[in-house]
C-alpha positions in Angstrom: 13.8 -19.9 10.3 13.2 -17.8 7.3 14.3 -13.9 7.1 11.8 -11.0 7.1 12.6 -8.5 4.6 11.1 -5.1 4.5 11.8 -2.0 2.6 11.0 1.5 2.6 10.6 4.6 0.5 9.1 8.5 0.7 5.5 9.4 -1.3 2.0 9.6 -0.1 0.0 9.6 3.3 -0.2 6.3 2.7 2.2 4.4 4.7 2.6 0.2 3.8 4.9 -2.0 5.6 5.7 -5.7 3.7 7.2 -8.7 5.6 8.2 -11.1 3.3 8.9 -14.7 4.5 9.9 -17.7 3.2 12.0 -18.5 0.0 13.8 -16.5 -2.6 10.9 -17.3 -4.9 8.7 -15.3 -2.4 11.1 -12.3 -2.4 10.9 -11.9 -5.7 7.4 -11.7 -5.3 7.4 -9.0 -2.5 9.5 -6.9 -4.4 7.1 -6.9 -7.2 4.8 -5.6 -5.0 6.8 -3.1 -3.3 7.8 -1.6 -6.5 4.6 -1.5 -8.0 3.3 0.4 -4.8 6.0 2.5 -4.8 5.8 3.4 -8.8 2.3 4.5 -8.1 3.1 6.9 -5.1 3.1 4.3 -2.1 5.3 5.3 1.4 6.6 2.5 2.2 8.1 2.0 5.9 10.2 -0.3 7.3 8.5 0.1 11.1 5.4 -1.8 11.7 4.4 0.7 13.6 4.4 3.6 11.4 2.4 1.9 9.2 -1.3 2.1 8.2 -1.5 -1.2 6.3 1.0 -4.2 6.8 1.3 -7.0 4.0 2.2 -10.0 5.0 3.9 -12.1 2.4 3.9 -15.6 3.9 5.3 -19.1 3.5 3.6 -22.6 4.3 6.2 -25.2 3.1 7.1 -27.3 5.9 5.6 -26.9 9.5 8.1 -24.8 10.8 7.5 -22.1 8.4 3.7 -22.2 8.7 4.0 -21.8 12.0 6.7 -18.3 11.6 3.7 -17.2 9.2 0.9 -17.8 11.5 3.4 -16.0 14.5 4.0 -12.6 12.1 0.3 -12.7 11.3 -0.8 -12.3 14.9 2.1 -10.2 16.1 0.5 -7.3 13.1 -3.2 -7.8 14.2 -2.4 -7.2 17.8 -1.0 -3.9 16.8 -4.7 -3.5 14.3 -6.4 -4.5 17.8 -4.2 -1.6 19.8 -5.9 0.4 17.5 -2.1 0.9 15.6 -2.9 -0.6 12.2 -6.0 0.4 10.0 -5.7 -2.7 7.9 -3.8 -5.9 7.6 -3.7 -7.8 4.3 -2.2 -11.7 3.7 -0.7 -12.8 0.3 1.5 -15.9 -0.3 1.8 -19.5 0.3 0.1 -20.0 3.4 -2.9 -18.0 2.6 -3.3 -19.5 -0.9 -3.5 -22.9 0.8 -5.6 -21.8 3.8 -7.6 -19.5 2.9 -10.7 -20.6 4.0 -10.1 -21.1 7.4 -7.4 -18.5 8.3 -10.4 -16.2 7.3 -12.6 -18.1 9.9 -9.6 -18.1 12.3 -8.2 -14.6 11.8 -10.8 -12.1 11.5 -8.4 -9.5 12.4 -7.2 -9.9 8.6 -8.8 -7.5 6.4 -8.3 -9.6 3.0 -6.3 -12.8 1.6 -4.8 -13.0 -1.4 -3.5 -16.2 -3.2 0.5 -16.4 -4.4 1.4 -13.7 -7.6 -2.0 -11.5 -6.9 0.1 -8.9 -7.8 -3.2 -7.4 -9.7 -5.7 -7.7 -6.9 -3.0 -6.4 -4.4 -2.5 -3.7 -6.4 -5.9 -2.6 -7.3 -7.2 -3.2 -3.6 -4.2 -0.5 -2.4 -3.5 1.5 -4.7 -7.1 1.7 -6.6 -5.7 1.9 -10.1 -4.9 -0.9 -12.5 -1.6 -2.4 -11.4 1.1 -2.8 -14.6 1.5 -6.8 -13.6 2.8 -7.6 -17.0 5.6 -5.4 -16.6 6.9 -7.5 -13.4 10.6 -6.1 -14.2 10.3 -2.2 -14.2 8.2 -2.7 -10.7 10.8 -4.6 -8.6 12.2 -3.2 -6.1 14.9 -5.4 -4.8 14.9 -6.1 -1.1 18.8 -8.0 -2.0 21.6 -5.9 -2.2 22.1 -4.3 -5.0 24.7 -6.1 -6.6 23.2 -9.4 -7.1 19.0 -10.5 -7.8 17.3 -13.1 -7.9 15.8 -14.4 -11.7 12.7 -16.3 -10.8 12.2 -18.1 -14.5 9.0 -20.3 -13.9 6.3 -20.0 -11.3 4.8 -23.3 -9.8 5.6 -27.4 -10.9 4.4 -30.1 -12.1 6.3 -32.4 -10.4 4.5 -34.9 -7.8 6.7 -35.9 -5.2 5.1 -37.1 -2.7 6.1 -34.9 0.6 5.8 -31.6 -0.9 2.6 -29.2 -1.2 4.1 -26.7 -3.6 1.6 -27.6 -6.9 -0.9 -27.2 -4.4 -0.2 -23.9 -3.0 1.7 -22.1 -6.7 -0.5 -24.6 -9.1 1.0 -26.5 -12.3 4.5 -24.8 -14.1 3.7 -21.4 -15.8 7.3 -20.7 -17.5 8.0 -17.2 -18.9 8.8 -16.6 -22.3 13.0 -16.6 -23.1 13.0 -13.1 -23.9 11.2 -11.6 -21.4 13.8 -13.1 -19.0 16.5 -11.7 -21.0 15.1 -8.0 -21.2 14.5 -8.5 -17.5 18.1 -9.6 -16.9 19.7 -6.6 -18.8 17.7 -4.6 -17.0 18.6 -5.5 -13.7 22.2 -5.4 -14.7 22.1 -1.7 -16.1 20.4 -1.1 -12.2 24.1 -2.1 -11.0 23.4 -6.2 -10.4 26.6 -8.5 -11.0 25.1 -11.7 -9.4 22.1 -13.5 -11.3 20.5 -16.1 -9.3 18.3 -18.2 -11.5 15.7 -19.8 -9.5 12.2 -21.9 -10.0 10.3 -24.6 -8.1 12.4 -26.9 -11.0 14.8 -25.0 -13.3 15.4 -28.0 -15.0 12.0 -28.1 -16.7 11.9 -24.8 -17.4 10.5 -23.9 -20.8 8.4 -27.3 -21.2 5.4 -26.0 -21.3 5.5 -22.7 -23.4 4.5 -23.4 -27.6 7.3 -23.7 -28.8 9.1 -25.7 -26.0 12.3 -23.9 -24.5 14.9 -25.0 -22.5 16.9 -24.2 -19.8 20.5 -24.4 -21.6 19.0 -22.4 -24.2 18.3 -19.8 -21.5 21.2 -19.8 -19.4 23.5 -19.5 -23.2 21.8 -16.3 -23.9 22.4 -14.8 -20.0 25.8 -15.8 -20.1 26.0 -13.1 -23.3 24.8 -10.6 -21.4 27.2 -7.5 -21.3 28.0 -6.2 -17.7 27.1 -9.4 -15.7 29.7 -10.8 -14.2 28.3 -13.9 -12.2 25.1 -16.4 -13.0 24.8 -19.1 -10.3 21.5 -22.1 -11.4 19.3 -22.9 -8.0 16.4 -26.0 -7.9 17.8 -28.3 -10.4 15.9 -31.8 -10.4 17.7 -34.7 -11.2 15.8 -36.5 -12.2 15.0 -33.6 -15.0 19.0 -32.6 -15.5 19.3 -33.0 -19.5 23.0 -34.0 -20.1 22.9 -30.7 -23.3 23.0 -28.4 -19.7 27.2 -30.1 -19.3 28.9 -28.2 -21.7 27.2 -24.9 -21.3 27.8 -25.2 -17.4 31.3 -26.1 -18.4 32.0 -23.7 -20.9 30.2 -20.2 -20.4 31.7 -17.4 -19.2 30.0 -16.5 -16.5 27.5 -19.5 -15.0 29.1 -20.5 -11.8 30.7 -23.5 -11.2 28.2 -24.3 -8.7 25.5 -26.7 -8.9 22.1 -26.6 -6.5 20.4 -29.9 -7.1 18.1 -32.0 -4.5 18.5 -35.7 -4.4 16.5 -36.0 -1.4 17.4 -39.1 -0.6 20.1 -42.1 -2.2 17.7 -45.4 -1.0 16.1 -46.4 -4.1 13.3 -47.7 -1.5 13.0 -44.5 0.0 13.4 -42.3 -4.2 10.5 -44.6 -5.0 8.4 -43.7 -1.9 9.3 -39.7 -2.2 8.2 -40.3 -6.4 11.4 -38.8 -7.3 11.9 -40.4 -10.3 16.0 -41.5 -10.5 17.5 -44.5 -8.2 20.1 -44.4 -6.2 22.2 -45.4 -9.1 21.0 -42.8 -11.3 21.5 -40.2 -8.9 25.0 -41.6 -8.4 25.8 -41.3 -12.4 24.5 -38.3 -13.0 26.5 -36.8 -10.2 30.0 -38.4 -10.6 29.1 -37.4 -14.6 28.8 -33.8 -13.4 32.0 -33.8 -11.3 34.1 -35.4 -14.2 32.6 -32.9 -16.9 33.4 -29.7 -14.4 36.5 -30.3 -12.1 36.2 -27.5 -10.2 32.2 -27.7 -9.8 30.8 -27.5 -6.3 27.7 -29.2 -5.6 25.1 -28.3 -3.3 22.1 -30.7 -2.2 19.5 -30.9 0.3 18.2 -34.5 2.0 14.9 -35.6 4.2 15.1 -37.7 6.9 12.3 -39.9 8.5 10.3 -40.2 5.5 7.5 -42.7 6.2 9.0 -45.7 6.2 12.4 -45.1 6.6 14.4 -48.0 8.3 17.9 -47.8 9.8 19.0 -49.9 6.6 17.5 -47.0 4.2 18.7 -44.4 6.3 22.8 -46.1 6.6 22.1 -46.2 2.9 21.8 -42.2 2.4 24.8 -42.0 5.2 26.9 -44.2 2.6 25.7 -42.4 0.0 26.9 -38.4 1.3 30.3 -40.0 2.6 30.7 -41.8 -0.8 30.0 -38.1 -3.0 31.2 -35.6 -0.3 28.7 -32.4 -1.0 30.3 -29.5 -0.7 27.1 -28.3 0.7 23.8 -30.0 2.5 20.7 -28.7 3.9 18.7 -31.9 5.9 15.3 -31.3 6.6 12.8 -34.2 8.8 9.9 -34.8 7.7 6.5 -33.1 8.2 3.6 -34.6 7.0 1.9 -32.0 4.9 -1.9 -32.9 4.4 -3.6 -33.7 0.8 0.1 -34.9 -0.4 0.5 -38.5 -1.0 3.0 -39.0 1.5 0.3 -37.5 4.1 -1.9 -41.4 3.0 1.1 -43.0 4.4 2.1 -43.9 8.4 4.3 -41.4 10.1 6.3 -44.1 11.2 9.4 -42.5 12.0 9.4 -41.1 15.4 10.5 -37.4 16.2 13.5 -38.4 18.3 14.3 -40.8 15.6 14.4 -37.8 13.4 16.6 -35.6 15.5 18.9 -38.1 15.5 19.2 -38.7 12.1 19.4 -35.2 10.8 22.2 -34.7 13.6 24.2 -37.7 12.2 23.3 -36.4 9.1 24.8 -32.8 9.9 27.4 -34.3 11.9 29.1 -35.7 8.5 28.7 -32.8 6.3 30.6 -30.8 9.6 33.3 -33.4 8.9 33.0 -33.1 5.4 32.9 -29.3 4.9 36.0 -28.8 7.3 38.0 -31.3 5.7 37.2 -29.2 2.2 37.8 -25.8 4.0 41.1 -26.2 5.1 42.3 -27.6 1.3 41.5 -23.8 0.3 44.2 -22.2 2.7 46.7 -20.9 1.0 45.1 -20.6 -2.0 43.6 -17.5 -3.6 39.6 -17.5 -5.1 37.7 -14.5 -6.3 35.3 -13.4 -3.6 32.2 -11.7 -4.1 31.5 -8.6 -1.6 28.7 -8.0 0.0 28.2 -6.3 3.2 31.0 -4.8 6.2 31.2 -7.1 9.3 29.0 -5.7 11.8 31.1 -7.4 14.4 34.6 -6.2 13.2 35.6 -3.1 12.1 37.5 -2.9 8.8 36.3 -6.4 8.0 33.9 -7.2 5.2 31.5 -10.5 4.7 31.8 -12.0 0.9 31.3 -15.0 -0.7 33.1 -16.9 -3.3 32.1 -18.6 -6.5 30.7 -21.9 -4.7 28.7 -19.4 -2.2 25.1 -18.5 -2.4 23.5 -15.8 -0.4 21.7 -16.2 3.1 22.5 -20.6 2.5 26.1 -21.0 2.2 29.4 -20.1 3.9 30.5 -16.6 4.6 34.6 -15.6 3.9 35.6 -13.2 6.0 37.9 -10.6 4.5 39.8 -8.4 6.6 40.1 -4.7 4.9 37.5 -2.3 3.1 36.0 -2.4 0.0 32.8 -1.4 -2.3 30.2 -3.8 -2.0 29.9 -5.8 -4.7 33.4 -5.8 -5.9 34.8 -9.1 -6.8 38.2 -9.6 -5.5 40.7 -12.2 -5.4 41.4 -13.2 -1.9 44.2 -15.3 -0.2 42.7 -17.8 2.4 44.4 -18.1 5.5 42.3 -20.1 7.8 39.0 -21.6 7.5 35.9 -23.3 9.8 33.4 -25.9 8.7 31.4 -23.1 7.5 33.6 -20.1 7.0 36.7 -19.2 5.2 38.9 -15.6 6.4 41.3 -14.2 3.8 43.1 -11.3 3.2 
């Protein structure tokens, strides 16, 4: 399920409390908020109950997520219904697509506001203009403070056939190369190491802006960035991977030799079905291309199961496919129908149990697969990224290494004390599936 962040600050009689749910791509948006409030005199709290307006950032990408949203929403207007809360306002995903009815449904909520209202938001609080072109001086980061996320596009274009994201974020609105450059300078001189470039699809990035950019142009300027010591790429279609993005992965400085790309599935039947462009022997290519170019490269990837229409023959085929490449790291997600899509015209065929099964074979593998990987790395050393004490074990800290992304990937535990944030080299001396321990 996805995390709620909040965040707090001292100001006004005004007291706002934000839960933000859902993706990385909705955090940044939450902390654009948050800062803005707070740059215009805002309290914000981190108790729901000391506050006198909640916001609500939600998500409504797969069912399970709706369904957290919907849960928060009603946990905050019981507390307006108490007679604890004077007002409760709705931003995000879910209240972009639903609007409509959830204002039929929930008359507890006081307003809705579609994704990146950072204006209306603003104005409706606040009651002065918000400064929503200046997105970078009004974050305030709800990460640590050592590594951000750098959200480099808002919405897609794409049209695959399960997913509701164009319909809820609209067509790909990049922003302008230097604006994300100020924005990651400035974000460094606020103490940030770790750049985590994100978008709906990095890999188009700068398509549609006159003249056309593109994302290796991009990630060459961050990696000259003075002071920034790590930049790890996120959402990276294959089907849109240009092969001029190989030697600027292999050769910058400071881009991560780490690699989040989807496939989604590896049965041409099934690519076709999902309208993801690349066949299974495209996706094959392009991968063992990637691993050739970049020995040391660590892929991550994320796969559907029970997509309508899915046979055991189309789902042996993806099995095949994950033993054959060995990801170093796999999400697996069943399939939800999600209405107005295209997929939502065709049977859900599949049945749940079917589903469950599938994923757990799926997960089953990449168990196998990450353990076997895991224990390779004992004995060795690898620079480790440090990010918060153990709050288990005293006078152990939680990092990550280079092939490690925050809140998604493995954790390396590290027995001793350091800042957060340091980047350490660290001698593995056991390892799990998941987690590596070093010293």
């Amino acid at each position: 399920m996805a995390k709620r962040k909040v965040i707090s600050s001292k100001h006004s009689p005004k007291k706002v409390h934000i839960i933000s749910l859902g993706c990385v791509k909705n955090t940044v948006d939450s902390e654009i908020i948050a800062g803005g409030l707070e740059a215009a005199g805002i309290e914000l709290v981190d108790d729901a109950e000391k506050a006198s307006t909640i916001i609500i950032n939600t998500c409504g990408f797969i069912g399970d997520a709706k369904e957290e949203s919907v849960e928060v929403i009603l946990d905050a207007a019981q507390l307006k219904t108490e007679g604890k809360l004077e007002e409760l306002l709705v931003a995000g995903c879910l209240s972009a697509r639903y609007q409509k009815e959830l204002t039929v449904e929930m008359p507890e909520v006081d307003k809705f506001f579609v994704t990146e209202d950072f204006r209306n938001i603003f104005d409706h609080i606040a009651a002065k203009p918000h400064l929503a072109d200046d997105p970078d001086h009004r974050r305030k980061l709800l990460t640590p403070r050592h590594y951000a996320y750098l959200k480099i596009s808002e919405g897609c274009d794409n049209v695959c056939s399960f997913c509701a994201i164009p319909l809820m974020r609209g067509g790909q609105r990049s922003r302008s190369l230097d604006s994300l450059v100020t924005e990651a300078k400035s974000l460094v001189a606020r103490g940030v190491k770790e750049l985590i470039v994100i978008a709906q699809d990095s890999t188009t990035y700068g398509w549609d802006l006159t003249p056309k950019r593109y994302l290796h142009e991009l990630l060459a300027e961050l990696d000259q960035i003075d002071g920034l010591d790590w930049i790890r790429l996120h959402y990276a279609h294959p089907s849109h991977f240009s092969r001029k993005l190989i030697p600027v992965l292999k050769n910058a400085q400071k881009i991560l030799p780490y690699l989040d790309i989807p496939v989604q599935h590896a049965s041409s039947n099934m690519l076709t079905a999902m309208k993801r462009g690349l066949d299974a022997n495209g996706l094959r290519r392009l991968l063992l291309d990637l691993r050739n170019e970049i020995p040391d490269l660590k892929l991550r990837t994320s796969v559907i199961v029970g997509f309508p229409g899915e046979t055991q023959a189309d789902f042996d085929t993806l099995l095949d496919f994950l033993e054959e490449i060995q990801f170093d790291r796999l999400g697996v997600f069943r399939y939800s129908e999600e209405e107005d899509t295209s997929a939502a015209d065709l049977e859900d065929d599949v049945s749940p149990d079917v589903k469950v099964a599938r994923m757990d074979a799926v997960m089953d593998l990449q168990h196998s697969i990450a353990f076997n990987k895991n224990q390779e790395l004992i004995g060795s050393e690898l620079e480790v990224i440090i990010d918060a004490p153990d709050p288990e074990n005293e006078g152990q800290m939680l990092g990550r290494t280079v092939w490690d992304a925050p809140d998604i990937d493995q954790i390396v535990f590290v027995d001793g004390e350091y800042e957060l944030g340091s980047i350490i080299k660290l001698k593995i001396t056991d390892a799990g599936p998941y987690e590596l321990y070093g010293s």
